[in-house]
N, C-alpha and C positions, 0 to 999 in steps of 0.2 A: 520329674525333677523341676519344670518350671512352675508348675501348680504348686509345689512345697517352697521354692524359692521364691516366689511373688507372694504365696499365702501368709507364713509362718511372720515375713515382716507387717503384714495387713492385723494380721491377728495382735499385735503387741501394741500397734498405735491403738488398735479401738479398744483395749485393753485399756492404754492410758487415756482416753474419752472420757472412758467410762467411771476409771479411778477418781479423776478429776471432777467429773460432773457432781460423782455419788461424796467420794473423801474430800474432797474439798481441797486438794492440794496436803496433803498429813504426806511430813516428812520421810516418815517409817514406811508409809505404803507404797510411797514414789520411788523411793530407791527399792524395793524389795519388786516392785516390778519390772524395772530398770536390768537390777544385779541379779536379781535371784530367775527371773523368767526372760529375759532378754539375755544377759549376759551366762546363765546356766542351763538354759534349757534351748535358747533361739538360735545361739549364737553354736554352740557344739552339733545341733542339727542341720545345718544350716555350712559348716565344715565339715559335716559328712557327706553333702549333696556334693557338693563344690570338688571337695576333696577327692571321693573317690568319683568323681564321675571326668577329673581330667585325662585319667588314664585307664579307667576300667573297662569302656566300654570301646575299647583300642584294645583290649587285652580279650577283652570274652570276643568280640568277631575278630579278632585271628589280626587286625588289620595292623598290631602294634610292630608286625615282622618287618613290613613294609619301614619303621621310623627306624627299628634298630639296623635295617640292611647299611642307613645312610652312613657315613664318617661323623657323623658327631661322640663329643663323649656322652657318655652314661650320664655321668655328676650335669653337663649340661641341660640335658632332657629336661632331668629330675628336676634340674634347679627352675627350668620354663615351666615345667609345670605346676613347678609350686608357686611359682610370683603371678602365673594365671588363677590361680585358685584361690589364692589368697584373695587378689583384687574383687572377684566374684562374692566370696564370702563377706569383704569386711566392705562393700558395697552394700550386700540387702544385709547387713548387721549389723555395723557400726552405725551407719546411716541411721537406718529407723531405729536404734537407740539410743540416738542421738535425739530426733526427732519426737521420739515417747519421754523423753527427759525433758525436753521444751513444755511440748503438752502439758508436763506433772506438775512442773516446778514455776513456769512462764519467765526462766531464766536459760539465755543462752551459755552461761560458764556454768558452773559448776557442777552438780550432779550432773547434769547433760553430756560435760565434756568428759568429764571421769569415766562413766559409763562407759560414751564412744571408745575414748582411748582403750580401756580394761577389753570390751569388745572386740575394738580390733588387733590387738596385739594376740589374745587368744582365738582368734581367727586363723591368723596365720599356722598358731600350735596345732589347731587340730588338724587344718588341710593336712602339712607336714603330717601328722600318726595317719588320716585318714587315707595319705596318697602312697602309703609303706602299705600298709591293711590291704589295698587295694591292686598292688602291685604281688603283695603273699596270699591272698584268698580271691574265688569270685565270689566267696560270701560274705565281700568286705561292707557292701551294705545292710544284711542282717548285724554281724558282727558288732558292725559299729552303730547302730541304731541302738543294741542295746546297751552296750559303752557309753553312750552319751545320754539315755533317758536312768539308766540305773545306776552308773556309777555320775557322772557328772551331776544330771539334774537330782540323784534322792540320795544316794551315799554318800558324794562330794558335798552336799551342803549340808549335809544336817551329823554327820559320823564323822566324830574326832577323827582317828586314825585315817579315814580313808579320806580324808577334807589335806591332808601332808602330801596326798599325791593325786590333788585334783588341777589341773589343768584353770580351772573355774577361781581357785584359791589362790592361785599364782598371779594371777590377771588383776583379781580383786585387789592386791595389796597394793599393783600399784595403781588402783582406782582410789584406794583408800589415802594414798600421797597425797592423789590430783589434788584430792577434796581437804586432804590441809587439817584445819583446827573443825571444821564442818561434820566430819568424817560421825562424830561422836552424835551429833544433830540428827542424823540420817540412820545413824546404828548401823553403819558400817564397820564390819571388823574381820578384816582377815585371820586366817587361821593360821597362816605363817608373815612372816615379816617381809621387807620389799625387798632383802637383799636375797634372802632365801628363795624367794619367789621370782627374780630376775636373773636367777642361775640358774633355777628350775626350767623356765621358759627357755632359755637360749640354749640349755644343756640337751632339751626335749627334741629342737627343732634341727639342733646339729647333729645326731643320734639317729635322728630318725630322716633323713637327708641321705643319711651317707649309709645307712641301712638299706635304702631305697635302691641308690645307686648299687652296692652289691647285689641285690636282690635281682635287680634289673640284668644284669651282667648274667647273670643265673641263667635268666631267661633266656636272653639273647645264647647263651649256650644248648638249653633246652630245645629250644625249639630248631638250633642246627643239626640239635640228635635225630 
């Protein structure tokens, strides 16, 4: 987990080195490394380490009996562990695509910040589904490995239909806000709109929260059987 969380953000800055070095700064290539591999592929992977690993490996050795023995609520837990997971994620992802947008552009607002923002708001989305995944399977790391490389990073961007229920596409719109009148410059265009996309997000993370919490409740029953 820490090889893939220290890597996956190494791999995107030399990414945009290299863009820079070879493309010379080209509008379309910076953001498409930015949004399309940073923000589609870095940032959902990267919410699956984070995500399922705040509470799964408390679930696979047995030791998660020990947290629900204690008086706290459930919705509690759930909610600590999602604002640990989140900061983990939107740490090594926001960050360096924040930092791979400086590189591209040698501008610290715009594409840079957009990106960060779209990154870290869909950071917190996926913990939220990855830490539900992980609390319903122990095979929330395969599960969601393929979640996030085939439907995120190659259905959600490029398949009309399946791009209305990408996690990636909800982010994007309001990336494509940040970015204003520029948006069109960069050949940013989400596939739903920011209102759409900002009900989708907050719809995802309250759903999947409070899914957790039951689920968790389950357990905490299961395991008294």
């Amino acid at each position: 987990r820490v090889l893939v969380l220290a890597g996956l953000p190494l791999v995107l800055l030399g990414l945009a080195v290299l863009v820079r070095v070879f493309a010379g700064g080209d509008d379309a290539i910076s953001a498409a490394v930015v949004l399309v591999f940073g923000l589609g592929t870095v940032t959902p992977l990267l919410g699956l380490i984070a995500g399922t690993g705040s509470i799964g490996p408390e679930i696979g050795d047995g030791s998660i009996i020990y947290l629900l023995a204690k008086p706290l609520r459930r919705g509690s837990i759930v909610a600590s562990k999602l604002v640990t997971a989140s900061i983990v994620a939107m740490l090594f992802a926001a960050l360096p695509t924040y930092a791979a947008g400086v590189i591209l552009t040698g501008d610290f607002a715009g594409l840079a910040w957009a990106a960060a923002i779209g990154s870290a708001i869909a950071a917190v989305v996926y913990c939220a589904l990855f830490l539900l995944l992980a609390i319903i399977t122990r095979n929330a790391v395969v599960v969601g490995l393929l979640y996030a490389l085939v439907w995120e990073s190659l259905l959600g961007q490029f398949l009309p239909g399946a791009q209305q229920l990408s996690v990636q596409q909800w982010a994007l719109s309001v990336s494509e806000r940040v970015l204003g009148t520029d948006a069109s410059s960069f050949n940013v265009h989400a596939a739903v709109d920011l209102s759409t996309g900002v009900i989708m997000l907050v719809v995802v993370v309250t759903l999947a929260s409070w899914q957790a919490t039951v689920r968790l409740r389950r357990l905490r029953l299961s395991n008294e059987e």
